[in-house]
C-alpha positions as CSV (number, residue, x, y, z in Angstrom):
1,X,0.0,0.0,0.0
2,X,1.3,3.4,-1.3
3,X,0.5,5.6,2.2
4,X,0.4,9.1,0.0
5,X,-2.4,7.7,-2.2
6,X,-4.0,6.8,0.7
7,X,-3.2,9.7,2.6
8,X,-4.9,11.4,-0.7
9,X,-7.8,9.4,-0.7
10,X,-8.6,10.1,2.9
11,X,-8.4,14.2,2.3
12,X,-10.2,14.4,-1.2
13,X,-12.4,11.6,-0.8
14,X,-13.2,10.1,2.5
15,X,-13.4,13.2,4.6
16,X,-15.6,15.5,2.6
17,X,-17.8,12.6,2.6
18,X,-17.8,12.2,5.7
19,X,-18.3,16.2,6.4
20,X,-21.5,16.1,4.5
21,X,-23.2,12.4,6.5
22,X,-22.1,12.6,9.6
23,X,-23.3,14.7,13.1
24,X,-20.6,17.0,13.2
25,X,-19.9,15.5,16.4
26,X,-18.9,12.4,14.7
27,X,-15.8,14.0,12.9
28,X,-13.8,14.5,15.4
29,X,-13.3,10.7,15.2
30,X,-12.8,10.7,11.6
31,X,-9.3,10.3,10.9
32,X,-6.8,8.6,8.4
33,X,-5.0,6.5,10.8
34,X,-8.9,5.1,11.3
35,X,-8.8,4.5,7.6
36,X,-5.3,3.4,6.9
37,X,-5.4,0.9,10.0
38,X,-8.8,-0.4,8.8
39,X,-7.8,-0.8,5.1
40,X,-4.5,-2.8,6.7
41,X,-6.8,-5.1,8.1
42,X,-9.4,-5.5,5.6
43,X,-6.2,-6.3,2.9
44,X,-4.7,-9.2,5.7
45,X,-8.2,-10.3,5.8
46,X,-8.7,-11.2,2.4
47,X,-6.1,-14.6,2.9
48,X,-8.2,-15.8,6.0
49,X,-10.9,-18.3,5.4
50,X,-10.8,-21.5,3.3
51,X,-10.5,-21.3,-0.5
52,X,-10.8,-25.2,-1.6
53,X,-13.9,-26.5,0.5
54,X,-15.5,-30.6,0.3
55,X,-19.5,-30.7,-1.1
56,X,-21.1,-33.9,-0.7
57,X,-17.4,-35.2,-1.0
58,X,-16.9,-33.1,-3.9
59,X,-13.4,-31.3,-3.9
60,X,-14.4,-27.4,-5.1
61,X,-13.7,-23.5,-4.5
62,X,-15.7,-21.2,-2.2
63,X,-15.4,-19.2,-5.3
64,X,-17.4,-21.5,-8.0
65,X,-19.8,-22.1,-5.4
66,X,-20.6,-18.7,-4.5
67,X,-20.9,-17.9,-8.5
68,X,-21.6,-13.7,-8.3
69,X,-22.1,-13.0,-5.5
70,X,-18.4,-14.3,-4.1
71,X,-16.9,-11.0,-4.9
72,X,-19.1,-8.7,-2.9
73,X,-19.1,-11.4,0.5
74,X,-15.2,-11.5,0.1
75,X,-15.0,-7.5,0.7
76,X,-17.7,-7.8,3.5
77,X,-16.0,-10.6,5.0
78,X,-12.8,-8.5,5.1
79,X,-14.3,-5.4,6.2
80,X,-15.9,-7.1,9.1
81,X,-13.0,-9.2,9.6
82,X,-10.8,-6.2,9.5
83,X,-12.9,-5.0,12.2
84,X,-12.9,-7.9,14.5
85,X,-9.1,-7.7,13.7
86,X,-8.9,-3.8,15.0
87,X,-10.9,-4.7,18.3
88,X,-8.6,-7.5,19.0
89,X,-5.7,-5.3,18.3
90,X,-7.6,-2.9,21.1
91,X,-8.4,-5.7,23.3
92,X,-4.9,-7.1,23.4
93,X,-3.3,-3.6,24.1
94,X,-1.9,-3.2,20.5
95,X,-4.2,-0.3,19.9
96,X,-5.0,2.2,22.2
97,X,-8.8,2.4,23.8
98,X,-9.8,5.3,22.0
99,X,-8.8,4.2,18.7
100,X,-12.4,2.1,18.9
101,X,-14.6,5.6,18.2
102,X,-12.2,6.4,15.0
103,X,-12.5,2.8,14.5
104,X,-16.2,2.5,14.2
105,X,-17.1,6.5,12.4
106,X,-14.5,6.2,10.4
107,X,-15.4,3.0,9.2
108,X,-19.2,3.8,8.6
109,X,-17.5,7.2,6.4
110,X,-15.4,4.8,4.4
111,X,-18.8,3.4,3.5
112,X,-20.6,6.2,1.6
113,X,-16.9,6.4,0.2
114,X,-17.5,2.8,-1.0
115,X,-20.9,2.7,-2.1
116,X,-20.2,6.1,-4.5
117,X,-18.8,3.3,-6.9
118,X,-22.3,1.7,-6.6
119,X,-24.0,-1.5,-5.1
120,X,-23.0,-4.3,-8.2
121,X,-18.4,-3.2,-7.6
122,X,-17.4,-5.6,-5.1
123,X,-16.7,-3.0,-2.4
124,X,-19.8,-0.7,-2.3
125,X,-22.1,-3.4,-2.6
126,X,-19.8,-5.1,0.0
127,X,-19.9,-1.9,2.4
128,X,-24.3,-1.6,1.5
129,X,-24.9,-4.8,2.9
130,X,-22.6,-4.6,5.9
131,X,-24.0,-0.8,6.1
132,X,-28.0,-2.0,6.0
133,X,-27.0,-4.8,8.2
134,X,-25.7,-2.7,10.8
135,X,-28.6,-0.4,10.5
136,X,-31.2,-2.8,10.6
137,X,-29.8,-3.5,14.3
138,X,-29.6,-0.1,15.5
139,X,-25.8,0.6,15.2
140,X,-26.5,3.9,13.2
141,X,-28.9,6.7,13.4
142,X,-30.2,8.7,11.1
143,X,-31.5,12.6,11.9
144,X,-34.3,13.6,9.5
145,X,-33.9,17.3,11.1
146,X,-30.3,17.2,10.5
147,X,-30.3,15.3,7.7
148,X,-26.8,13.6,9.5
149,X,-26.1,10.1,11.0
150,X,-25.0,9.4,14.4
């Protein structure tokens, strides 16, 4: 990973994103090493899980078996993944405590960031599902007033 390109993803992309989604509030947590250390994860990720599986004693790929929709489940297995992988990292004293606020906002930022390339690329439909997943159990909250989430 090239850390410039990131670094210039984060400021032209990510943030002003974020600037226009999120409770004000919220930004304060938004920050690159939230989105470097997250993308670190989600790429380490990606090798973790079983690529040649059995069926009915049939030797095949998660892959063929998945047919379409294998790409977009990879990136949301990563993302969460990645995720799980941050807490540990915060758990086991790697990380700081109060990474787990830049963690989590800066995550659901790198969503809409995501998503912009729409629901059928891997990523943003990836990040939708994990996004109305999350939702759908209360993790995000949406001001009609404000027109921000929290």
């Amino acid at each position: 990973m090239i850390k410039n390109f990131h670094e210039a993803k984060y400021e032209k992309q990510l943030k002003p994103i974020a600037e226009k989604v999120l409770d004000l509030d919220q930004m304060k947590y938004v920050t690159f090493d939230g989105f470097f250390t997250h993308t670190l994860m989600h790429e380490m990720s990606h090798g973790i899980g079983p690529g040649y599986i059995k069926i009915d004693g049939k030797e095949t790929e998660v892959k063929k078996e998945l047919k379409e929709t294998y790409s977009k489940i990879e990136e949301c297995k990563a993302d969460i993944l990645g995720m799980f992988n941050n807490m540990l990292m915060i758990d086991k004293g790697v990380l700081p405590k109060e990474f787990e606020n830049e963690m989590w906002v800066t995550f659901l930022a790198g969503t809409f960031r995501s998503v912009r390339f729409g629901i059928n690329e891997a990523h943003g439909g990836g990040n939708a599902i994990i996004y109305n997943f999350l939702l759908e159990k209360g993790a995000y909250e949406y001001n009609a007033e404000t027109k921000e989430l929290k």
